[in-house]
MMTF fields as JSON, N, C-alpha, C and O atoms, coordinates in Angstrom:
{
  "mmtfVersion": "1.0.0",
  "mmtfProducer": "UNKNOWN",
  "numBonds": 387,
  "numAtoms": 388,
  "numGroups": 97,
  "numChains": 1,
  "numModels": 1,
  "chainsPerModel": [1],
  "groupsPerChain": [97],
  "chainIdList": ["A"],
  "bondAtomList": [4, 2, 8, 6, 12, 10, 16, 14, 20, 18, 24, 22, 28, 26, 32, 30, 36, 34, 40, 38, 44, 42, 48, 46, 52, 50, 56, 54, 60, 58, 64, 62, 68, 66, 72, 70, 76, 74, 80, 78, 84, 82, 88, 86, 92, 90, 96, 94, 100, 98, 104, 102, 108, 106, 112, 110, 116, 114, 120, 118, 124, 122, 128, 126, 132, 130, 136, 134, 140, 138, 144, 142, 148, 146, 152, 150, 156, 154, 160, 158, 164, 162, 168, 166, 172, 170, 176, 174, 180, 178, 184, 182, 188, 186, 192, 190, 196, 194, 200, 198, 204, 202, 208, 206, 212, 210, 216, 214, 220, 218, 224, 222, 228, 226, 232, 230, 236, 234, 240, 238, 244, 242, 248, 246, 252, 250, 256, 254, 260, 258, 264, 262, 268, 266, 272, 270, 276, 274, 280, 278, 284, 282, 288, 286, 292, 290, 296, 294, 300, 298, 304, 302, 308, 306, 312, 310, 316, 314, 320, 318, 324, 322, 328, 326, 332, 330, 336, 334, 340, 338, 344, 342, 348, 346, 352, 350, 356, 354, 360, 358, 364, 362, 368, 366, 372, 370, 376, 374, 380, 378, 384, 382],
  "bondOrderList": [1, 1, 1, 1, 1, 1, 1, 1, 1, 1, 1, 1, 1, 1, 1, 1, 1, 1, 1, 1, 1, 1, 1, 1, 1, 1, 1, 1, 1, 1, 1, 1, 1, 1, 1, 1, 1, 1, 1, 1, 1, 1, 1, 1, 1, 1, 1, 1, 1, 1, 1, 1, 1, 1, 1, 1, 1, 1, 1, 1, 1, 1, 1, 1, 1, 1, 1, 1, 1, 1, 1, 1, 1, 1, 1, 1, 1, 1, 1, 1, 1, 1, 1, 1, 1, 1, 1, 1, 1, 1, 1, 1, 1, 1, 1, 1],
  "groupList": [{"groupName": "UNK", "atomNameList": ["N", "CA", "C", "O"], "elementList": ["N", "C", "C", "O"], "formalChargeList": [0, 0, 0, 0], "bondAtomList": [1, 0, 2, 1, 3, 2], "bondOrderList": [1, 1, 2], "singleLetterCode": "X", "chemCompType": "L-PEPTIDE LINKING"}],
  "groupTypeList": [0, 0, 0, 0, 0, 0, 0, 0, 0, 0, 0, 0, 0, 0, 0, 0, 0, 0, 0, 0, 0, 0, 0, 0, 0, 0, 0, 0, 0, 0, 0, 0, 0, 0, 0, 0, 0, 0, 0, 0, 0, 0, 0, 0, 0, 0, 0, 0, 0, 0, 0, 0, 0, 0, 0, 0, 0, 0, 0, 0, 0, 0, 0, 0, 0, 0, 0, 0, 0, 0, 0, 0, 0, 0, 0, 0, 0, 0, 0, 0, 0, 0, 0, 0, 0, 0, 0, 0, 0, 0, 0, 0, 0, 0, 0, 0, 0],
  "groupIdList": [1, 2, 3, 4, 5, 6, 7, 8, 9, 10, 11, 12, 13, 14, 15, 16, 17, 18, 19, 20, 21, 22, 23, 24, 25, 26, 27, 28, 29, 30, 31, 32, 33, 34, 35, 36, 37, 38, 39, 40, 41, 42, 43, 44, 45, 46, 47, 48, 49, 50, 51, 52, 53, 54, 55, 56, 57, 58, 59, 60, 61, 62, 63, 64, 65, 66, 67, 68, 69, 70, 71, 72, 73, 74, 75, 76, 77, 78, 79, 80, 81, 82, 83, 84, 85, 86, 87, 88, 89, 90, 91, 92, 93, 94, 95, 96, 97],
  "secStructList": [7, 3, 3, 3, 2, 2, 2, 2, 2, 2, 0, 0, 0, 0, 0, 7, 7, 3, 3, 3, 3, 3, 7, 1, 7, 2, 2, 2, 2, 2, 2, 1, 7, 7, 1, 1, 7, 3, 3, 7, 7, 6, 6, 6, 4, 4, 4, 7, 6, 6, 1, 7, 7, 7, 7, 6, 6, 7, 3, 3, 3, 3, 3, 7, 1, 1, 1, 1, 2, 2, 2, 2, 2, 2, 2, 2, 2, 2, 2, 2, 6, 7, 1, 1, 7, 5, 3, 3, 3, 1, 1, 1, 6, 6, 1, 7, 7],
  "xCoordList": [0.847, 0.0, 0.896, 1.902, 0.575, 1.345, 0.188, -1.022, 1.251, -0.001, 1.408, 2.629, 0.442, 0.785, 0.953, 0.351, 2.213, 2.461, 0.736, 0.162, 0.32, -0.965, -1.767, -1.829, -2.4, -2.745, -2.126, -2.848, -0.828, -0.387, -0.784, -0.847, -1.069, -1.469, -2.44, -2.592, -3.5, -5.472, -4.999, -5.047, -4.332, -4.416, -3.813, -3.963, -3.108, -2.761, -3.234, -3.089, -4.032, -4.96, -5.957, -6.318, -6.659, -7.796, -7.481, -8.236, -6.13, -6.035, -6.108, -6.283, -5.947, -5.416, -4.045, -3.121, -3.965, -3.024, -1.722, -2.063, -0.563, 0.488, 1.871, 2.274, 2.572, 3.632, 4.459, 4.203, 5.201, 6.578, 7.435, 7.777, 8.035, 9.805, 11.011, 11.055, 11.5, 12.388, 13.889, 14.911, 13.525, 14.58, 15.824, 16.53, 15.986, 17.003, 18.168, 17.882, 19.98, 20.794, 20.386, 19.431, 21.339, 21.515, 21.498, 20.79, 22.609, 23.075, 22.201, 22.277, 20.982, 20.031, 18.461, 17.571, 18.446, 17.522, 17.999, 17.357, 19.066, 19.391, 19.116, 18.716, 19.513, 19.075, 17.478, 17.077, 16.803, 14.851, 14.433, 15.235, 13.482, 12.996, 11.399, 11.131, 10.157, 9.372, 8.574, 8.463, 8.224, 7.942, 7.456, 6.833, 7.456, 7.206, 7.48, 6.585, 8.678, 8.989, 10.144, 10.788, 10.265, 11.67, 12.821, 12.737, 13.357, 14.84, 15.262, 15.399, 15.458, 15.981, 16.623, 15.826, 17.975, 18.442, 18.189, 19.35, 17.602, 17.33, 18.131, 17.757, 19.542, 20.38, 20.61, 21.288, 20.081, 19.784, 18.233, 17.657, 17.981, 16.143, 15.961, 15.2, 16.457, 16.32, 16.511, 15.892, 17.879, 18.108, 18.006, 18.621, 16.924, 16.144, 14.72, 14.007, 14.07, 12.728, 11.912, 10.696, 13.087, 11.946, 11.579, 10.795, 12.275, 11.945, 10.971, 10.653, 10.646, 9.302, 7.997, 7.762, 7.083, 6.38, 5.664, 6.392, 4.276, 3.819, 2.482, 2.28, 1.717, 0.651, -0.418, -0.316, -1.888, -2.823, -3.434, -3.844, -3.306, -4.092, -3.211, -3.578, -2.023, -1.402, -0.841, -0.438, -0.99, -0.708, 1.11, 1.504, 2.011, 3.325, 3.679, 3.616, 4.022, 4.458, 6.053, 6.818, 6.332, 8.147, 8.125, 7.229, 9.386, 9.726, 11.527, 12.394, 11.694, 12.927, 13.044, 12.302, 14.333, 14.342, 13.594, 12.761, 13.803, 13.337, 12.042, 11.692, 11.592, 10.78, 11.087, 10.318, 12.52, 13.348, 13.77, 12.933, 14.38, 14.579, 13.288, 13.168, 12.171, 10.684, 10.03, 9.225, 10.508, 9.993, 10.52, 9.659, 11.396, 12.707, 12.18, 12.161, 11.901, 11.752, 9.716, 9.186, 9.163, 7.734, 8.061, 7.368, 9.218, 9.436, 9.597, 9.093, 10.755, 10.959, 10.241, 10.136, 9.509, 8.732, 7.143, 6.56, 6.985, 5.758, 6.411, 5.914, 7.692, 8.44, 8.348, 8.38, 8.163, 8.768, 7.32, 7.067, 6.381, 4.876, 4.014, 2.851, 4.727, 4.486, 2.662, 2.336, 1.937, 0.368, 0.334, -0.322, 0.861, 0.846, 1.667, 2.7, 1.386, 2.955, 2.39, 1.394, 2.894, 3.23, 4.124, 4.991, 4.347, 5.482, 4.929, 3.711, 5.855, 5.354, 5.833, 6.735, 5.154, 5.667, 5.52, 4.855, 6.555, 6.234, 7.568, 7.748, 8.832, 10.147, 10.537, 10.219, 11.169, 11.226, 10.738, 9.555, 10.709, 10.252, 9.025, 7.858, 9.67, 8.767, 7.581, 6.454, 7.919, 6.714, 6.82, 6.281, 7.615, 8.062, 8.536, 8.333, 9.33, 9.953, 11.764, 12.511],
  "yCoordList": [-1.167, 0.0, 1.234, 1.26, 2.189, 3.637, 4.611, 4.478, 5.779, 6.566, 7.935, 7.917, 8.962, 10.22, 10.834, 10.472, 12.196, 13.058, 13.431, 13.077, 14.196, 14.793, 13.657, 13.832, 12.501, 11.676, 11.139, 10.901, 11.004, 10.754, 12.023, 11.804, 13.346, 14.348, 14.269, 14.636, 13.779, 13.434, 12.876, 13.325, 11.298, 10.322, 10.663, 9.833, 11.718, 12.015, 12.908, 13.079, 14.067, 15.273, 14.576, 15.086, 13.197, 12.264, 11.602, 10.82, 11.848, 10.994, 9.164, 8.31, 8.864, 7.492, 7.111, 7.923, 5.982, 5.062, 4.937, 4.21, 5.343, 5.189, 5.201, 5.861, 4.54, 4.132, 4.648, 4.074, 5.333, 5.922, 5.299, 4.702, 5.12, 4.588, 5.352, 5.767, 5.304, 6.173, 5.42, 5.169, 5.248, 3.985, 4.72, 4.138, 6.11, 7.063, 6.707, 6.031, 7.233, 7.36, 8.214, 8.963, 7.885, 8.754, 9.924, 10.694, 10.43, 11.785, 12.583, 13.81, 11.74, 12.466, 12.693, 13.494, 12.111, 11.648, 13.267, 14.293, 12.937, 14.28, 15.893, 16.871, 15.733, 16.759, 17.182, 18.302, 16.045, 16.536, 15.324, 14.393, 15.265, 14.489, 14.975, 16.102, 13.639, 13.908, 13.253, 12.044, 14.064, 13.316, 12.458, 11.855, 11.997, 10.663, 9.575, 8.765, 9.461, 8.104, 7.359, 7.551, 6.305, 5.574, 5.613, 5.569, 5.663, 5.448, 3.904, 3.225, 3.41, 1.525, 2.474, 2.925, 2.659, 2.467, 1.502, 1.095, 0.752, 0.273, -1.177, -2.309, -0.533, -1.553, -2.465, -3.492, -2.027, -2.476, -3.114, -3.888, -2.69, -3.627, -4.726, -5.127, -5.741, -6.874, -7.614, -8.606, -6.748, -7.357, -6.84, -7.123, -5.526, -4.987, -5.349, -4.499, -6.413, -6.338, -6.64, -6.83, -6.678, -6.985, -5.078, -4.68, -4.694, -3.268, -2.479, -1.294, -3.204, -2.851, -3.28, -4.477, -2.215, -2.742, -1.603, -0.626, -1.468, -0.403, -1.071, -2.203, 0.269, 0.329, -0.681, -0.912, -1.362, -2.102, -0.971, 0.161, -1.956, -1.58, -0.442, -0.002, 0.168, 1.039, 0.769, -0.215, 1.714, 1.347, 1.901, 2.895, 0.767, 1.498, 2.034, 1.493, 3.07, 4.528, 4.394, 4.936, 3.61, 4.056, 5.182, 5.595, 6.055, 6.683, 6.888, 6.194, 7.787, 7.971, 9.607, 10.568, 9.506, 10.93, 10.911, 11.793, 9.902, 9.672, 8.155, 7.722, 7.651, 6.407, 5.277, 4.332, 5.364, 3.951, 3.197, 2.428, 3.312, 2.759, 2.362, 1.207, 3.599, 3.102, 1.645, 0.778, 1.75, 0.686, -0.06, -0.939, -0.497, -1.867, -2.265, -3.218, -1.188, -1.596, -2.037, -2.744, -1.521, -2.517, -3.827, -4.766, -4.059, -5.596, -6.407, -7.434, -5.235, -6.339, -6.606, -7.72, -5.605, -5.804, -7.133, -7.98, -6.863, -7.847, -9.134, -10.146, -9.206, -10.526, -11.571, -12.801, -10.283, -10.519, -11.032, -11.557, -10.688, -11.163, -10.261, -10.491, -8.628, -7.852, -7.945, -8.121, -7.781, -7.029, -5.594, -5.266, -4.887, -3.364, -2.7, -2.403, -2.242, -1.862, -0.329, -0.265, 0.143, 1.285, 1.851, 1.818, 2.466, 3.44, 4.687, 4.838, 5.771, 7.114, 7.316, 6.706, 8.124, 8.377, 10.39, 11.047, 10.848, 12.23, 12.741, 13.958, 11.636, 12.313, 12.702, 12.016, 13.725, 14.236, 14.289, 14.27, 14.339, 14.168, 15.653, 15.641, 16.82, 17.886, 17.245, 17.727, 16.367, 16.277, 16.934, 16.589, 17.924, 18.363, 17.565, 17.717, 16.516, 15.732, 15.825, 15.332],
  "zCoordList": [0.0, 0.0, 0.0, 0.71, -0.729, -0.618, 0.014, 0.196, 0.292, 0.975, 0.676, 0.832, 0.203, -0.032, 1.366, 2.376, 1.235, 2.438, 3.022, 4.052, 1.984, 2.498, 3.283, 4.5, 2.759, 3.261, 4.723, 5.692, 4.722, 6.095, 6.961, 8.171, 6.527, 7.378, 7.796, 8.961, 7.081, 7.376, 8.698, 9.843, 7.969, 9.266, 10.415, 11.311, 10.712, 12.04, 12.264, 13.474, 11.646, 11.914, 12.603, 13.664, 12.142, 12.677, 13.598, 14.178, 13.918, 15.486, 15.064, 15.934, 13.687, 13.458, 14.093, 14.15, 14.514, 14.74, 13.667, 12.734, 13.538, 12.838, 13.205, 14.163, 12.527, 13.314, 12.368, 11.31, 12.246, 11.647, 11.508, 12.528, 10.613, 10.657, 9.632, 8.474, 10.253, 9.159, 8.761, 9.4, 7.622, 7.243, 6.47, 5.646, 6.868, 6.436, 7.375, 8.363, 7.109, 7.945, 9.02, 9.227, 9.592, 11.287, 11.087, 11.735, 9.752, 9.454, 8.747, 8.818, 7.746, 7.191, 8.318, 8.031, 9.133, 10.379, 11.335, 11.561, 11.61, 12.191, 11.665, 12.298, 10.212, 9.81, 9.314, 8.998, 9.355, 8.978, 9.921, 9.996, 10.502, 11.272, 11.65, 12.069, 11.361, 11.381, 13.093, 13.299, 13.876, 15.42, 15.721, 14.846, 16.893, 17.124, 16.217, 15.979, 15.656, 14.889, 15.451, 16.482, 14.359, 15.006, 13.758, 12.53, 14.222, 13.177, 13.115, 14.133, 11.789, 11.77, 10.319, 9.497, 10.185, 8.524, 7.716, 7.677, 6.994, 5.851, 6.017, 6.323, 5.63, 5.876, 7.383, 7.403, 8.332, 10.033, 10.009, 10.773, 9.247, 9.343, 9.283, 10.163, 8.365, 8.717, 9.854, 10.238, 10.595, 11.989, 12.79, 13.818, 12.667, 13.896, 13.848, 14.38, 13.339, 13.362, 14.375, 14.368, 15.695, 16.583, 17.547, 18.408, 17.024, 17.377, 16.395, 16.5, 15.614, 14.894, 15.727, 15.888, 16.295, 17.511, 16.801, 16.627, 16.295, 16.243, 17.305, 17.744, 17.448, 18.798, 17.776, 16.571, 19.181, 18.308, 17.426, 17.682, 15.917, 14.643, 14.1, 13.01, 14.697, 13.884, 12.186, 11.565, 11.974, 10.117, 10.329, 10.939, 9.524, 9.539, 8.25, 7.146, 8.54, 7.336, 7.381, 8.179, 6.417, 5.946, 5.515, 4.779, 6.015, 4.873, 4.633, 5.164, 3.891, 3.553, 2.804, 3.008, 1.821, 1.013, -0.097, -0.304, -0.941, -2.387, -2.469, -3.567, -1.364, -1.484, -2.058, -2.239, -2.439, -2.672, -1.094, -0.622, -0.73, 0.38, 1.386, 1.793, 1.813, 2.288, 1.101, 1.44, 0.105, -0.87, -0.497, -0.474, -0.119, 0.417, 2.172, 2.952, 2.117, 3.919, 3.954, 4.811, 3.051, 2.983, 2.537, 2.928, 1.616, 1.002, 2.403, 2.859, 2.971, 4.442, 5.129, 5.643, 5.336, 6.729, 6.075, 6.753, 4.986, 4.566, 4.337, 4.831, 3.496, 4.323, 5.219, 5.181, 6.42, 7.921, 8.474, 9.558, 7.302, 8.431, 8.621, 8.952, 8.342, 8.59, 7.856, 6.682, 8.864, 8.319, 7.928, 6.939, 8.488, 8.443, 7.919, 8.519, 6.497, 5.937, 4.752, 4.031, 4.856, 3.463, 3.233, 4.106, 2.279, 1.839, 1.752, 1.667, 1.768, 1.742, 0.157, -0.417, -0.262, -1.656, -1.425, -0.625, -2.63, -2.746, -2.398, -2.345, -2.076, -1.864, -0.397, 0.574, -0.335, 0.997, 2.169, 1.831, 3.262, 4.551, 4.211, 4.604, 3.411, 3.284, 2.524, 2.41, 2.15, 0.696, -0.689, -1.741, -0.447, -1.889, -2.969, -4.174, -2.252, -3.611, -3.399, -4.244]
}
């Protein structure tokens, strides 16, 4: 499932359940960061999946800079068993692209 910036805005304007991840480096994480999320780099996900814990019924929102890497980390996580998975699409943490 993908889900647009704006769309991730509804769902937390509505007080939905979502779980963040940010499958960016440390060094790009540091510099834009969207709240309440978690940081797993991409390349650490496979062997962090037990720190993938989102709350009951939360939907999990990858993201990244460009939605290549959030695309890699839905492969994993639906892989992994995962029920709850999307990618953010639209680029940037701004949404600009």
């Amino acid at each position: 499932m993908e889900i647009s910036p704006q769309q991730l805005a509804d769902k937390l304007r509505r007080g939905e359940p979502v779980w963040l991840l940010d499958v960016r480096h440390g060094w790009e994480h540091e510099l834009a960061r969207l709240p309440d999320q978690a940081l797993i780099p991409l390349p650490e996900l496979p062997s962090r999946l037990d720190e993938v814990r989102p709350g009951p019924g939360a939907q999990i929102v990858c993201y990244c800079h460009h939605g290549v890497r959030s695309l890699g980390a839905a492969a994993i996580l639906r892989e992994a068993g995962s029920r709850a998975r999307c990618r953010w699409l639209g680029g940037s943490i701004s949404g600009r692209g």
